[in-house]
N, C-alpha and C positions, 0 to 999 in steps of 0.2 A: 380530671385525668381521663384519658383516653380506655374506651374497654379494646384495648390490643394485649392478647400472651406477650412478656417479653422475652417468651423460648421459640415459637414459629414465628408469631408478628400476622397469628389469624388474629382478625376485628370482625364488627359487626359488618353483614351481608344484608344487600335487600333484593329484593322480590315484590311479586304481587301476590295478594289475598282473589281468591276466584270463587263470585257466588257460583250458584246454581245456575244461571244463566251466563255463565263464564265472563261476566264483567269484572274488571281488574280493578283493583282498589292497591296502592302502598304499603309495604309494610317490612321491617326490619326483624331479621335474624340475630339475635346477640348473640354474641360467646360466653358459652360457661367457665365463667373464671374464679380463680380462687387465688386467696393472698396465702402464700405458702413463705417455710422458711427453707432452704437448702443447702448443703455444707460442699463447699469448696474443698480440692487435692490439699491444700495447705490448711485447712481447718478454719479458715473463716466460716461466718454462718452468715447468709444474705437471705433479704427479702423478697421475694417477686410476686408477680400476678402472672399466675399458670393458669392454659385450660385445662380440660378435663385429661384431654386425650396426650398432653404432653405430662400432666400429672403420673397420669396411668405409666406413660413409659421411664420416666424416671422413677417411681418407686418401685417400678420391676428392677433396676439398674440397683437398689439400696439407696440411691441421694437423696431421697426426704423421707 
């Protein structure tokens, strides 16, 4: 399964690593994700993979 939020739909980023002598080498940014549960207006409870930053705004809201 894919590391994508399924709240923003942020995924892994890449970039370059840069020595000392500013040579660029590959390299990937993952997202910090977490498997969370969340309760829906109607009282269902679902599954998802949250990041950090959509975690953070929804438990200020009360939904996890």
């Amino acid at each position: 399964m894919a590391r994508i939020c399924e709240v923003c739909g942020k995924g892994t980023a890449v970039g370059n690593n840069r020595s000392h002598s500013n040579r660029a080498t590959k390299r990937k940014f993952k997202v910090n994700l977490f498997n969370k549960k969340i309760r829906l207006a109607d009282g269902f409870v679902v599954k998802i993979k949250i990041c950090s930053s959509c975690y953070k705004k929804l438990s200020a809201m009360g939904k996890i």
